[in-house]
C-alpha positions as CSV (number, residue, x, y, z in Angstrom):
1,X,-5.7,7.0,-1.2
2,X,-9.4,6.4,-1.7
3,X,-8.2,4.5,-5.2
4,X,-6.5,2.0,-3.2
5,X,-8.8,1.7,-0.1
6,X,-12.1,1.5,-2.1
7,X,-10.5,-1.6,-4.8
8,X,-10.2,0.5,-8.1
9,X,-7.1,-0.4,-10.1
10,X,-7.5,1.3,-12.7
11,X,-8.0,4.4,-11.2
12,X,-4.7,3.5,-8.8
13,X,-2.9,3.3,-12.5
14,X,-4.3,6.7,-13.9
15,X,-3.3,8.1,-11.0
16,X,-0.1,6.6,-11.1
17,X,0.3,7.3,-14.5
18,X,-0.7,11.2,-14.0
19,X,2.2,11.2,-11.5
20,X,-0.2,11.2,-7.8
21,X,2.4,11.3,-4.9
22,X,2.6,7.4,-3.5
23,X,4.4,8.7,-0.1
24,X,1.2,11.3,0.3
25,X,0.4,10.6,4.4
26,X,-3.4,10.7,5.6
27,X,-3.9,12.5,8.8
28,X,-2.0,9.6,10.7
29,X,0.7,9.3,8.7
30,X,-0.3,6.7,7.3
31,X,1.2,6.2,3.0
32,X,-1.0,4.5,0.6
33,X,1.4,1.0,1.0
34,X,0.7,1.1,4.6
35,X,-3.1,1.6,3.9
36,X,-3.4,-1.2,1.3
37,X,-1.5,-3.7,3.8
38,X,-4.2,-2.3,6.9
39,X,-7.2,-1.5,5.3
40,X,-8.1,-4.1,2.4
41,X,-8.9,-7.4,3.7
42,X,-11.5,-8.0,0.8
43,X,-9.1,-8.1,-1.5
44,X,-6.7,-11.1,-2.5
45,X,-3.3,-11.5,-1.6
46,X,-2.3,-11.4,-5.3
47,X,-4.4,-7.5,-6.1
48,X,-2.5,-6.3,-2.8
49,X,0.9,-7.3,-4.7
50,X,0.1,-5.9,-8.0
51,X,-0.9,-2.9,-6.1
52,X,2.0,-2.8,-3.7
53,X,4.3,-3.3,-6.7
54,X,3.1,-0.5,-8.8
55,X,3.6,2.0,-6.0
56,X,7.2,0.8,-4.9
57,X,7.7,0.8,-8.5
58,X,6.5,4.4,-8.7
59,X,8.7,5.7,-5.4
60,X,6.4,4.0,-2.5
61,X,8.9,4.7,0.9
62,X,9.0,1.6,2.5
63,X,10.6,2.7,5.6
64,X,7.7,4.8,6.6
65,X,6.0,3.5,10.1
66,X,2.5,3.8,10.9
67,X,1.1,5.2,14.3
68,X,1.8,1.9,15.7
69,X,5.5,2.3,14.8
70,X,5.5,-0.5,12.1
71,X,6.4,-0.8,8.5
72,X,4.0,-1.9,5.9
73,X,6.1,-4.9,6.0
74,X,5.7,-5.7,9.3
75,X,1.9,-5.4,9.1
76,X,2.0,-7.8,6.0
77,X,3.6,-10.0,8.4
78,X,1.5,-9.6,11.2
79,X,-1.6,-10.3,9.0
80,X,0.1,-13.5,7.3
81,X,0.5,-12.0,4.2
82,X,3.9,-13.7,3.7
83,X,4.0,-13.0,-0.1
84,X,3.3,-9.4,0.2
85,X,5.5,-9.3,2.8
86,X,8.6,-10.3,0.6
87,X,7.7,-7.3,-1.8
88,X,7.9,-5.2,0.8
C-alpha cells in the first residue's frame, strides 16, 4: 500500500510481479485502488491509470466500498478524474 501511496512504480511492479495481494484492506478497509484514487493528488491523472490498470490487471476488486460506502470509481468521479473513472 505504501508503494502506491508514497509514488514508487517500480516498486508497485516488483511487488506486483512477486505476486503482493492488490485486494489487501488497510485498517478501514480501504484496497490499494481505493487508496490510489483518495490519497494521490500529486500525482497525474495518467500515473493513477497506469497504476489503476496494473492492479485490475493483476485481480484489483472493483466492487469493494470504502468507509464512505463508495467505489473507487465513484471517488474518481467525485474528484473529476473522468479518465480514471472509465478504467474503473
Amino acid at each position: 500500500m505504501e508503494a502506491v501511496l508514497f509514488k514508487s512504480p517500480e516498486l508497485v511492479d516488483a511487488l506486483l510481479t512477486s505476486g503482493a495481494e492488490v485486494n489487501l484492506k488497510d485498517l478501514l478497509g480501504r484496497t490499494v485502488l481505493i487508496l490510489l484514487v483518495t490519497y494521490r493528488d500529486q500525482a497525474s491523472e495518467d500515473e493513477k491509470i497506469s497504476l489503476a490498470q496494473k492492479l485490475v490487471f493483476k485481480g484489483g476488486d472493483l466492487s469493494v466500498r470504502d468507509q464512505n460506502g463508495q467505489t473507487a470509481k465513484e471517488i474518481a468521479q467525485s474528484r473529476g478524474l473522468a479518465r480514471l473513472a472509465e478504467i474503473l
